[in-house]
Structure formats: structure tokens, C-alpha cells
Jmol script that loads the backbone (N, CA, C; Angstrom):
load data "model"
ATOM      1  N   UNK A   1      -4.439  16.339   3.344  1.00  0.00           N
ATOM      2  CA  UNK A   1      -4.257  15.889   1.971  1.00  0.00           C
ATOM      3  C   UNK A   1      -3.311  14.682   1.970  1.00  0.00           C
ATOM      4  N   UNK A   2      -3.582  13.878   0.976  1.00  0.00           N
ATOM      5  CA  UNK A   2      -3.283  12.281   1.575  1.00  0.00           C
ATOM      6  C   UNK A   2      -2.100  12.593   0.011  1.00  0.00           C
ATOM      7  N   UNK A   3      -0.629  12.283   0.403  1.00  0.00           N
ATOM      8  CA  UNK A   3       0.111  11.990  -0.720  1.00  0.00           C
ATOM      9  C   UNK A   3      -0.138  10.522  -1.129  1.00  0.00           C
ATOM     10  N   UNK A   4       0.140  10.961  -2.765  1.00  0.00           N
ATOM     11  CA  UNK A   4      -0.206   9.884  -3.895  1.00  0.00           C
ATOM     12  C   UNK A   4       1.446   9.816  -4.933  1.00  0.00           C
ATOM     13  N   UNK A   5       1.118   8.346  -5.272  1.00  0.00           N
ATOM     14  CA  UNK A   5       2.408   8.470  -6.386  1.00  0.00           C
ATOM     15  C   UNK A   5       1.673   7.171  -7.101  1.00  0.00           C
ATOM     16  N   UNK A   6       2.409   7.320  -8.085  1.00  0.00           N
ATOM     17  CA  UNK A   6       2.044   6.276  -9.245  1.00  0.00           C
ATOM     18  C   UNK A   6       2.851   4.891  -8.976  1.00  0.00           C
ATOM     19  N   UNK A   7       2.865   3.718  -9.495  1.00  0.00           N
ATOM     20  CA  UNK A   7       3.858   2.989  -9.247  1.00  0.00           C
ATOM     21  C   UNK A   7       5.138   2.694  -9.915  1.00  0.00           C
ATOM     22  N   UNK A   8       4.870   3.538 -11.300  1.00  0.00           N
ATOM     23  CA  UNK A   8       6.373   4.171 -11.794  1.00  0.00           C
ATOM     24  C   UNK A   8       7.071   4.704 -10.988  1.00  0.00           C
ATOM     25  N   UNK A   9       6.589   5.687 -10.318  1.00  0.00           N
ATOM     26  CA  UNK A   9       7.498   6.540  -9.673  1.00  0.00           C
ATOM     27  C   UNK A   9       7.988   5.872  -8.157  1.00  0.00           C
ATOM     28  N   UNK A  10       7.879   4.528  -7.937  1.00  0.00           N
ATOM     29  CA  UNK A  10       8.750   4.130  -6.819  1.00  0.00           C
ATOM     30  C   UNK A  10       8.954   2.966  -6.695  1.00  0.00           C
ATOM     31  N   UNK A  11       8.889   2.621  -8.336  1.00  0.00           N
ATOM     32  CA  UNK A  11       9.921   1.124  -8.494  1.00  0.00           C
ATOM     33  C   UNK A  11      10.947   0.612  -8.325  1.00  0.00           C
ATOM     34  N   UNK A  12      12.200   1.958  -8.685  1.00  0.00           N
ATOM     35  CA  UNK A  12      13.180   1.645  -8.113  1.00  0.00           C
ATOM     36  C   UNK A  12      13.562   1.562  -6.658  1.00  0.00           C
ATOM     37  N   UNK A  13      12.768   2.661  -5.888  1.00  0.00           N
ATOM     38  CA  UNK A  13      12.852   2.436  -4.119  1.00  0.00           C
ATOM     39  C   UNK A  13      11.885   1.393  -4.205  1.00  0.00           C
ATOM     40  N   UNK A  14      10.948   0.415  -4.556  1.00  0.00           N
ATOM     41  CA  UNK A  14      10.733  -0.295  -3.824  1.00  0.00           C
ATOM     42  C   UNK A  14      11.732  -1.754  -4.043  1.00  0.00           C
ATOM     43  N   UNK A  15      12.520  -1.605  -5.634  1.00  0.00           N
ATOM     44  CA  UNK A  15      13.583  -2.514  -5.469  1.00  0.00           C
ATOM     45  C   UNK A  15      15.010  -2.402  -4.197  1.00  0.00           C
ATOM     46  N   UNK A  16      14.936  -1.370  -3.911  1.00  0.00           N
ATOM     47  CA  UNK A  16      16.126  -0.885  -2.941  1.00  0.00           C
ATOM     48  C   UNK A  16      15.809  -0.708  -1.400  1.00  0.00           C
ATOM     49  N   UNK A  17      14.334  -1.053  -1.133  1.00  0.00           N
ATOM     50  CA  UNK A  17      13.189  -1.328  -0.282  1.00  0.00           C
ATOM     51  C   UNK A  17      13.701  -0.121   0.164  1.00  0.00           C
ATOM     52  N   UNK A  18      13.635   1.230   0.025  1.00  0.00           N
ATOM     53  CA  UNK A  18      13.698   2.632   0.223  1.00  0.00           C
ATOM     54  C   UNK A  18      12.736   2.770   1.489  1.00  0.00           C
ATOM     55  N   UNK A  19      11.832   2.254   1.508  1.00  0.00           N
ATOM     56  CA  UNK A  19      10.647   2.553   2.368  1.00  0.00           C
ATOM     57  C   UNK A  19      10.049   0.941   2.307  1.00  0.00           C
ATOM     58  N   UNK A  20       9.018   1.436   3.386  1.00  0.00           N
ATOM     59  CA  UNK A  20       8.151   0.261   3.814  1.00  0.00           C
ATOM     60  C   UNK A  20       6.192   0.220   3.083  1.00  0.00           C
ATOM     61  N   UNK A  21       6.381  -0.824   2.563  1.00  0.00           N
ATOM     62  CA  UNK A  21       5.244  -1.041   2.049  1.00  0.00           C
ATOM     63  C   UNK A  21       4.432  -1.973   2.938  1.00  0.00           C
ATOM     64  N   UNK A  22       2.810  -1.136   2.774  1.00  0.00           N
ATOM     65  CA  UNK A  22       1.406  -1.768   3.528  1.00  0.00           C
ATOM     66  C   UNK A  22       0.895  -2.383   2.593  1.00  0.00           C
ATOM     67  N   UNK A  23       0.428  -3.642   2.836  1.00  0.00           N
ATOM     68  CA  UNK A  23      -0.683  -3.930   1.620  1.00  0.00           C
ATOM     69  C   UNK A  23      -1.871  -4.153   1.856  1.00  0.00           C
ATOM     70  N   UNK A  24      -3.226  -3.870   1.642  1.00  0.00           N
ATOM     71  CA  UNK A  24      -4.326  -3.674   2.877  1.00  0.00           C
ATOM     72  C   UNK A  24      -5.356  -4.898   2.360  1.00  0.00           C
ATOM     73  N   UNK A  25      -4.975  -5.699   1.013  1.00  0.00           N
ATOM     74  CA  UNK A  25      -6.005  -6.573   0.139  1.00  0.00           C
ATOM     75  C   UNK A  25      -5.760  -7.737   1.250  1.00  0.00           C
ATOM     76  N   UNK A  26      -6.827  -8.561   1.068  1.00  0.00           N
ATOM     77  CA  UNK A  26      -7.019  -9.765   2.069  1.00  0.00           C
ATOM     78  C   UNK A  26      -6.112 -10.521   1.623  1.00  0.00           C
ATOM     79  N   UNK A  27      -5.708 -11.608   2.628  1.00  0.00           N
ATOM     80  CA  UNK A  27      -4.391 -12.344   2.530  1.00  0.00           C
ATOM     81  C   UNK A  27      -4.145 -12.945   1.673  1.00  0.00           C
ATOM     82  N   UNK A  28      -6.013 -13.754   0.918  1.00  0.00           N
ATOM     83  CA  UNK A  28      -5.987 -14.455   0.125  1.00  0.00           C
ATOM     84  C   UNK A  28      -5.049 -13.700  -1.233  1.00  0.00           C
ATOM     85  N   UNK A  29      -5.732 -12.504  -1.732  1.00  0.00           N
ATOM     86  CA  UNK A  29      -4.645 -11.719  -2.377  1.00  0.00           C
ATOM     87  C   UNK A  29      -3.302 -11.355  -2.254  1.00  0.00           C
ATOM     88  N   UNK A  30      -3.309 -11.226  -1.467  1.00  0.00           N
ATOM     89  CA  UNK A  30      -1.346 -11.134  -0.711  1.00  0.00           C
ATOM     90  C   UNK A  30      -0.708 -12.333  -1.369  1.00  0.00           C
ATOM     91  N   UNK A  31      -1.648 -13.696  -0.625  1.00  0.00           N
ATOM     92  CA  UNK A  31      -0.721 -14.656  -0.997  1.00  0.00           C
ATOM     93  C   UNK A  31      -0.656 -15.056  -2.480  1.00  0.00           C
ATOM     94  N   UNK A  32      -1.655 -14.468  -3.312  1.00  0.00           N
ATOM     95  CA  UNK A  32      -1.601 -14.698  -4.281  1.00  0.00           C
ATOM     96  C   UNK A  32      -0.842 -13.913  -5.155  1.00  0.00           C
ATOM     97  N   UNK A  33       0.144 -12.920  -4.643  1.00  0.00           N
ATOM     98  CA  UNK A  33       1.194 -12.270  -5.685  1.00  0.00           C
ATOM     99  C   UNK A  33       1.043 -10.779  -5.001  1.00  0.00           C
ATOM    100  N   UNK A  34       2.126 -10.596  -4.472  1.00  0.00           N
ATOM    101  CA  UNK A  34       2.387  -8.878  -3.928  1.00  0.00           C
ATOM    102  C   UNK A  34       4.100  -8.374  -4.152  1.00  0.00           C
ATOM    103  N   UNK A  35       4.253  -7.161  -3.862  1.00  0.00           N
ATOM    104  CA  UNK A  35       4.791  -6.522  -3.652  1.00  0.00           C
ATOM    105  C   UNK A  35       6.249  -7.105  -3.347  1.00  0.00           C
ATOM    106  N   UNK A  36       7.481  -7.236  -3.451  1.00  0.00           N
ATOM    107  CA  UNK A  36       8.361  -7.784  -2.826  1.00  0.00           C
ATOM    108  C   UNK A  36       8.536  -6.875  -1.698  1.00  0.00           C
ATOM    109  N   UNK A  37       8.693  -7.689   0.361  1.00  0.00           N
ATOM    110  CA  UNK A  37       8.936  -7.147   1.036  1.00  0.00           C
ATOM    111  C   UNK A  37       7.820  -6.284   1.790  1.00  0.00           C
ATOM    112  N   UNK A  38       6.667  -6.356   0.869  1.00  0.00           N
ATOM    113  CA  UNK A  38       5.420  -6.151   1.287  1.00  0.00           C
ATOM    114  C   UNK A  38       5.082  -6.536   2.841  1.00  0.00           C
ATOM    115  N   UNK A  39       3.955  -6.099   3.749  1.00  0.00           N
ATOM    116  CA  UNK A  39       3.772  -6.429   5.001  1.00  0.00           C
ATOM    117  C   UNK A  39       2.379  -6.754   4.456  1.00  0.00           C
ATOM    118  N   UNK A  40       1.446  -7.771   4.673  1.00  0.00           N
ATOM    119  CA  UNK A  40       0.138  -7.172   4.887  1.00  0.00           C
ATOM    120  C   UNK A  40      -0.417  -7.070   6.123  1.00  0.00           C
ATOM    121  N   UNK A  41      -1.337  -6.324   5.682  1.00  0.00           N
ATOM    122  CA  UNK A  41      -2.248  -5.669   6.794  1.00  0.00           C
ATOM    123  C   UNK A  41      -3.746  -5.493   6.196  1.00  0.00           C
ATOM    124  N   UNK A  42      -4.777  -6.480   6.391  1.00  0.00           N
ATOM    125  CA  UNK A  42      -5.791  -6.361   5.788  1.00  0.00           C
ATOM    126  C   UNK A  42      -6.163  -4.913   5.892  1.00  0.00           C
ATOM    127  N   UNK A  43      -7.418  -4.359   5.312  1.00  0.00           N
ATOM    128  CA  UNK A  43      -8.470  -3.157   5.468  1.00  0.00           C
ATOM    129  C   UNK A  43      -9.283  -3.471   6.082  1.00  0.00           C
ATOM    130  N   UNK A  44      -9.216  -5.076   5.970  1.00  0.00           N
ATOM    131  CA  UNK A  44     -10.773  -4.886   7.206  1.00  0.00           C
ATOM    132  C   UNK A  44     -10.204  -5.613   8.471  1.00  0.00           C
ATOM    133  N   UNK A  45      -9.255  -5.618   8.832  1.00  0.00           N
ATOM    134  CA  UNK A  45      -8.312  -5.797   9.735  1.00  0.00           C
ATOM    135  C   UNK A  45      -7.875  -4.109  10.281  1.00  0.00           C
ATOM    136  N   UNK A  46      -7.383  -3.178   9.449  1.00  0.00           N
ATOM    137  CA  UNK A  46      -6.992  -2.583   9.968  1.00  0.00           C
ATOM    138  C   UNK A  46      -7.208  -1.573  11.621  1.00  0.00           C
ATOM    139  N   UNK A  47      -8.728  -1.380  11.490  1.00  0.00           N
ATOM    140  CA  UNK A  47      -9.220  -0.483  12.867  1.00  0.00           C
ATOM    141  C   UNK A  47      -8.368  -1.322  14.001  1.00  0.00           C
ATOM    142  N   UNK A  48      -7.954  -2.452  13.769  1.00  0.00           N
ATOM    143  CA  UNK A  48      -8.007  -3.122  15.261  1.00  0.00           C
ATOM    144  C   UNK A  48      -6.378  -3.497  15.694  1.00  0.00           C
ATOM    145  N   UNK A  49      -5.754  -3.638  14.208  1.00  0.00           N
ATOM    146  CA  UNK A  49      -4.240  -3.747  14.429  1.00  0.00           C
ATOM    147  C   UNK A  49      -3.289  -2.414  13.694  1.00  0.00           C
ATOM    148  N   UNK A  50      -3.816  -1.049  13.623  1.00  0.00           N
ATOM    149  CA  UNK A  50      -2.766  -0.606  12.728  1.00  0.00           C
ATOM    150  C   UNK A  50      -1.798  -0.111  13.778  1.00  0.00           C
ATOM    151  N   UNK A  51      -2.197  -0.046  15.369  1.00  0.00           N
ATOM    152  CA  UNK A  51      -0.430   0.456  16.477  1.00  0.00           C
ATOM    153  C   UNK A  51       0.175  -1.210  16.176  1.00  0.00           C
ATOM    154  N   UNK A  52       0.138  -1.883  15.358  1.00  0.00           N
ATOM    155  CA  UNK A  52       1.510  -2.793  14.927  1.00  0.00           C
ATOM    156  C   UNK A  52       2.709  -2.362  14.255  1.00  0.00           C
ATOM    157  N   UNK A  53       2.417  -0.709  13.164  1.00  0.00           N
ATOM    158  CA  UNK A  53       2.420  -0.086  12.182  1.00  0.00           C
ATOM    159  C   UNK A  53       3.694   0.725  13.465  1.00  0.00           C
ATOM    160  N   UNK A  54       4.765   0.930  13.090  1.00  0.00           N
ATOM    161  CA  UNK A  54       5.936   1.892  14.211  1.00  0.00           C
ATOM    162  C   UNK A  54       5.593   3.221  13.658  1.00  0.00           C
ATOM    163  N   UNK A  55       5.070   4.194  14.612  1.00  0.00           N
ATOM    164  CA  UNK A  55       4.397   5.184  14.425  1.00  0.00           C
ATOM    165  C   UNK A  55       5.738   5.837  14.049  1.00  0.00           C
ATOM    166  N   UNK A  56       6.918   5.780  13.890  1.00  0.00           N
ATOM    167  CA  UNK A  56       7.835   6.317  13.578  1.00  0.00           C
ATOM    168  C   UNK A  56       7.855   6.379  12.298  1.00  0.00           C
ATOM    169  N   UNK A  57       7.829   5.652  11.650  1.00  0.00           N
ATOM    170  CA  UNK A  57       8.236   4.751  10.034  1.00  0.00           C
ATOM    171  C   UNK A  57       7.050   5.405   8.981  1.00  0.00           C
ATOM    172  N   UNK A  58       7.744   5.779   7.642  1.00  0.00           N
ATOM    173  CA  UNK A  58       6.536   6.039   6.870  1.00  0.00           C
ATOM    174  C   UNK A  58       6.507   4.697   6.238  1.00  0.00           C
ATOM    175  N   UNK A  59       5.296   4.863   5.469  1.00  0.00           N
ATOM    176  CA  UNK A  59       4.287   3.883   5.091  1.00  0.00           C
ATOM    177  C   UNK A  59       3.920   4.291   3.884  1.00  0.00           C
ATOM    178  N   UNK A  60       4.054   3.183   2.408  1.00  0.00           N
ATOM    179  CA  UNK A  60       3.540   3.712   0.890  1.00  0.00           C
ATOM    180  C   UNK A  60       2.816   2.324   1.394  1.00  0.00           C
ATOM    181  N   UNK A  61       1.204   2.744   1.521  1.00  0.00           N
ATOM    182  CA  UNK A  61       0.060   1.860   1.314  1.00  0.00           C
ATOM    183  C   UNK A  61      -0.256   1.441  -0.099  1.00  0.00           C
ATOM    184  N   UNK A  62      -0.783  -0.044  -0.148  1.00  0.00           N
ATOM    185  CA  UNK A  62      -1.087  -0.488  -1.513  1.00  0.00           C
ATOM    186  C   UNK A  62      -1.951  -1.898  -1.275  1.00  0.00           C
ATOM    187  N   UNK A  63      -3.132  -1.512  -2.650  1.00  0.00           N
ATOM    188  CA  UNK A  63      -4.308  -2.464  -2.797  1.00  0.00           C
ATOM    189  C   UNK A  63      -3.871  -2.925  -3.995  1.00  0.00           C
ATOM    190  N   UNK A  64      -5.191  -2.802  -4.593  1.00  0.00           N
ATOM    191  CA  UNK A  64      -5.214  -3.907  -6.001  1.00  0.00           C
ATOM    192  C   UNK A  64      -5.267  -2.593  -6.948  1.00  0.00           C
ATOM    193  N   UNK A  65      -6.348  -1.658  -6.855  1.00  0.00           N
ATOM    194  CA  UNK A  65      -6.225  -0.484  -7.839  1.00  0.00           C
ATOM    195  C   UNK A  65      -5.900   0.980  -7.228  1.00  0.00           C
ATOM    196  N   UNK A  66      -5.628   0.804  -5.634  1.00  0.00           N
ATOM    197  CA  UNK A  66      -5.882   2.222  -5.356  1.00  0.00           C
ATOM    198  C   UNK A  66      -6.933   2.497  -4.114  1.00  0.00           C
ATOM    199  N   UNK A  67      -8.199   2.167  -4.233  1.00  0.00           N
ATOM    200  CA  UNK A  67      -9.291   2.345  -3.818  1.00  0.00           C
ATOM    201  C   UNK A  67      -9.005   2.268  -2.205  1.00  0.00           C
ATOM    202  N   UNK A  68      -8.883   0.706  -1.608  1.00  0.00           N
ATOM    203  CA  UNK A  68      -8.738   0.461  -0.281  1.00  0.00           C
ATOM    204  C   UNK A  68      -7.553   1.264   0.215  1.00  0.00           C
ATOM    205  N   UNK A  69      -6.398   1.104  -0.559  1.00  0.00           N
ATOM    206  CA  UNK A  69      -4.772   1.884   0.125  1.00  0.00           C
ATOM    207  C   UNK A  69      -5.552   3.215   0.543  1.00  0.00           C
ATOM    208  N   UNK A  70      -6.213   4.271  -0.489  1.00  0.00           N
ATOM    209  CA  UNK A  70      -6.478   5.375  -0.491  1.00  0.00           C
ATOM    210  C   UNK A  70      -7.087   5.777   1.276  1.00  0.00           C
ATOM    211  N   UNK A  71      -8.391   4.737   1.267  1.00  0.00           N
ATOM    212  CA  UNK A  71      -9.229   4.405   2.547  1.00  0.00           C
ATOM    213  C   UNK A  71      -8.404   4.496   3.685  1.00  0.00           C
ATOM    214  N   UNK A  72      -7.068   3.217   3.334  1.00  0.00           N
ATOM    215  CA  UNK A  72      -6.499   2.869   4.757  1.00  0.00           C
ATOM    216  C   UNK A  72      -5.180   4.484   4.656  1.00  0.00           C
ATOM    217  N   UNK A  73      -5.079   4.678   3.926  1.00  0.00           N
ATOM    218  CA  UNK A  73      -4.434   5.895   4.130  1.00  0.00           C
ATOM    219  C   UNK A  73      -5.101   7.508   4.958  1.00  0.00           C
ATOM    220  N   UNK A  74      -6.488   7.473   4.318  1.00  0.00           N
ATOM    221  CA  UNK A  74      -7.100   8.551   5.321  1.00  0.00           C
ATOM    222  C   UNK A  74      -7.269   8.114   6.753  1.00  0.00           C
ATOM    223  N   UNK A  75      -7.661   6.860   7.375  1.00  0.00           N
ATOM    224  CA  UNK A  75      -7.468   6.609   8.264  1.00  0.00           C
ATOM    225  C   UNK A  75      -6.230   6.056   9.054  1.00  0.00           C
ATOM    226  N   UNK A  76      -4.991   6.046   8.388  1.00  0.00           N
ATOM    227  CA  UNK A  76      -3.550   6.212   8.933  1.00  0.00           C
ATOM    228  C   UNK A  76      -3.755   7.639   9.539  1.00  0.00           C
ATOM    229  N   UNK A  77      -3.587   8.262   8.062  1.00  0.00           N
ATOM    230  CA  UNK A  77      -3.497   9.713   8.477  1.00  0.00           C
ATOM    231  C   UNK A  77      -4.044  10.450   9.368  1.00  0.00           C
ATOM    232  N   UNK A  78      -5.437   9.812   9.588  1.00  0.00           N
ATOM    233  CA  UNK A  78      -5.907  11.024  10.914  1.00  0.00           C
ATOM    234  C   UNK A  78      -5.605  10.084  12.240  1.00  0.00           C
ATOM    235  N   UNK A  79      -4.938   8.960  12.285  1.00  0.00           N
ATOM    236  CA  UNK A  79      -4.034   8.759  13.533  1.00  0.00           C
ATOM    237  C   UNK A  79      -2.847   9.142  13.570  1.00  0.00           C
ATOM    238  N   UNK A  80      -1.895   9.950  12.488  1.00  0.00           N
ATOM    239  CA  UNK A  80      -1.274  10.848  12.777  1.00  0.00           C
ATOM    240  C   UNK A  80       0.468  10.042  11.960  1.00  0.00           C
ATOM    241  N   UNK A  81       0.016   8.583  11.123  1.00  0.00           N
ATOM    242  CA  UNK A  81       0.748   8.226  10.492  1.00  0.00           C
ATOM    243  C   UNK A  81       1.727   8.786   9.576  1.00  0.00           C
ATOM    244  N   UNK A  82       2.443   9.000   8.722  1.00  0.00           N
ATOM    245  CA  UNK A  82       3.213   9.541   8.025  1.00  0.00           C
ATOM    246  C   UNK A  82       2.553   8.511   6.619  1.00  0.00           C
ATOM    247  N   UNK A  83       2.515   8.380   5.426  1.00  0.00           N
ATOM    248  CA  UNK A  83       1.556   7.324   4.906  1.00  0.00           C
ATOM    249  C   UNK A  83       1.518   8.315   3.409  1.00  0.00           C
ATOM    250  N   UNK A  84       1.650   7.665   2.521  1.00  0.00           N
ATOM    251  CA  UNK A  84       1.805   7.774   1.031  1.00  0.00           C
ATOM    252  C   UNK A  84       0.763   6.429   0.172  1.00  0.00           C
ATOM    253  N   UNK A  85      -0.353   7.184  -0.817  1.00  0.00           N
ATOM    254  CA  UNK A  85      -0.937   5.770  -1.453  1.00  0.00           C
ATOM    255  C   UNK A  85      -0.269   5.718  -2.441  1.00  0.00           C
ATOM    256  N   UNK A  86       0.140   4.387  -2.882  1.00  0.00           N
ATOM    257  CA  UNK A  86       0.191   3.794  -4.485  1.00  0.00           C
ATOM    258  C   UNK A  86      -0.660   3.765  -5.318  1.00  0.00           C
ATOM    259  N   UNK A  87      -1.072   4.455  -6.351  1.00  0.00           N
ATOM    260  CA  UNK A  87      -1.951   4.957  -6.895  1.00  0.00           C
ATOM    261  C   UNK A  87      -1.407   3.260  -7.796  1.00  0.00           C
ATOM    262  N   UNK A  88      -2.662   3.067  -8.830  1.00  0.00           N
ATOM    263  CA  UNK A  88      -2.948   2.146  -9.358  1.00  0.00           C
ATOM    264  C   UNK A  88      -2.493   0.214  -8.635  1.00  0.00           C
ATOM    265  N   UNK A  89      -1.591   0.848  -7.850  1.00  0.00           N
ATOM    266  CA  UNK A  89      -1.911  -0.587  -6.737  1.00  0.00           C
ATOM    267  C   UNK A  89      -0.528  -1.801  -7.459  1.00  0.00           C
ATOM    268  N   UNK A  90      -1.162  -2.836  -7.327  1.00  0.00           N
ATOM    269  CA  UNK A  90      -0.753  -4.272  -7.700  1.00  0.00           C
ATOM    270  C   UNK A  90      -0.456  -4.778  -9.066  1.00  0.00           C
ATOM    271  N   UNK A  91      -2.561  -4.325  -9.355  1.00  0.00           N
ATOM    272  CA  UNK A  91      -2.243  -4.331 -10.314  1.00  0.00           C
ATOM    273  C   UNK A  91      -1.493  -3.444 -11.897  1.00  0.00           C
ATOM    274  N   UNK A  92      -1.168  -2.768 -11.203  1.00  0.00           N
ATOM    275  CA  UNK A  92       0.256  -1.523 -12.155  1.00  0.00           C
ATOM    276  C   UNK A  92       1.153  -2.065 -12.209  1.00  0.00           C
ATOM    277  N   UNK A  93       1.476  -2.949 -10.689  1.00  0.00           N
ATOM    278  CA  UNK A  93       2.969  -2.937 -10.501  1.00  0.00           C
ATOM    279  C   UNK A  93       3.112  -4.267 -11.382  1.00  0.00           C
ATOM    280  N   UNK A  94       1.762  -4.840 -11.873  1.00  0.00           N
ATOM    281  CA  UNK A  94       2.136  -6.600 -12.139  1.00  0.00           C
ATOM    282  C   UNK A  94       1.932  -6.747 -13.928  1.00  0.00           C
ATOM    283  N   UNK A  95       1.117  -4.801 -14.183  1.00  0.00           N
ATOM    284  CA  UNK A  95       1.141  -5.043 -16.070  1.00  0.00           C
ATOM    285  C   UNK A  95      -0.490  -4.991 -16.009  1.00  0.00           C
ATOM    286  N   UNK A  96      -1.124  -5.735 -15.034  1.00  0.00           N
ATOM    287  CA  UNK A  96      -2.390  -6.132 -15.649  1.00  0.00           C
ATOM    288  C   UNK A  96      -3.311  -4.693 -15.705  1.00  0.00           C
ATOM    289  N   UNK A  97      -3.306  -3.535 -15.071  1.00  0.00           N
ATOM    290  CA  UNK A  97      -4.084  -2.163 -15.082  1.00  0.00           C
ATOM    291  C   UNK A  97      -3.811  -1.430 -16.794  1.00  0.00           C
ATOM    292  N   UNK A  98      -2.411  -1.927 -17.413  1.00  0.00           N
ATOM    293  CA  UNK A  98      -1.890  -1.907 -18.456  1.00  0.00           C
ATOM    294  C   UNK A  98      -2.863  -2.508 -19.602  1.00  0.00           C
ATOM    295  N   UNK A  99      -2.990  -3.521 -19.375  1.00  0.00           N
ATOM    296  CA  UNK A  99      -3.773  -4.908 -20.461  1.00  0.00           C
ATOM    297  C   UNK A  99      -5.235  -4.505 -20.480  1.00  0.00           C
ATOM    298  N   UNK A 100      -5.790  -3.650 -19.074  1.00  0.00           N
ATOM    299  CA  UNK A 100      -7.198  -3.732 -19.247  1.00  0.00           C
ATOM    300  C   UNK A 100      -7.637  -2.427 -20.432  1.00  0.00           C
ATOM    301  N   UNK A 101      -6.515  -1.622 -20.692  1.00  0.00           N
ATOM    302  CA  UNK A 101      -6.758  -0.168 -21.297  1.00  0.00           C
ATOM    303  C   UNK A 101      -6.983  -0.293 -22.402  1.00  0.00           C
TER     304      UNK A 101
END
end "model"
wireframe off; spacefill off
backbone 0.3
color backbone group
């Protein structure tokens, strides 16, 4: 079972960079507005680079809504990652999942 949190619930650790954030959206997205402190790590990158990832360290994965983090999180997890998704993603953290409702 893959833990989930909202992005309310780890705004303030991610201002206090509490933990380490994945971001799995293509770079073009990255570079276009992420996470402060964010790493990326594409999804369709990932099969081939995630031992970059310190198998020690947990990991709150994050996309645009959810969808890909969720993905790259089941496949963290069954390599034995420690790994949390950000449920609603980027766009939560940026207002716009807000505006579409």
C-alpha cells in the first residue's frame, strides 16, 4: 500500500525541506515551475536512473495531478524505496487544481 498525502498536509515540511522531494513530470515541466528544492527525475526516465535515488532517504514523489508520482511510487516501492505520493501534485501546490473546480 503506497502512502498518500495531500499537499496541504506537507507545506510546511516542504518549506523546512523536512524531506526530499521527486518530481517525475518531464523537465520541460520542471523547468517550467516546481516545487522549491525539488529533484527531478523524469517517469520515463525513471526504470533506468532511479539507484541515483539513496536507497536510504525517503522520498514524497510529485507530478502535475497525482497520476505519474502515484506510477513512479509503485515502482519505487517494489524496489524496496521508502516513498510517499503527493496527491494532487503541482498543480495544488501552485492554486491551479483549485481554479479548475
Amino acid at each position: 500500500m503506497i502512502k498518500v498525502v495531500d499537499i496541504a498536509d506537507v507545506t510546511v515540511d516542504l518549506e523546512d525541506k523536512a524531506f526530499h522531494v521527486v518530481d517525475v513530470r518531464e523537465a520541460d515541466e520542471f523547468a517550467a515551475g516546481h516545487v522549491p528544492g525539488a529533484i527531478n527525475l523524469p517517469l520515463s526516465e525513471l526504470a533506468n536512473r532511479y539507484t541515483e535515488l539513496d536507497f536510504e532517504t525517503p522520498y514524497h514523489i510529485i507530478c502535475h495531478l497525482g497520476g505519474r508520482s502515484s506510477q513512479a511510487c509503485l515502482f519505487l516501492d517494489a524496489q524496496g524505496y521508502d516513498v510517499t505520493n503527493i496527491n494532487g501534485g503541482t498543480a495544488a501546490w501552485t492554486g491551479e487544481l483549485e481554479k479548475c473546480e
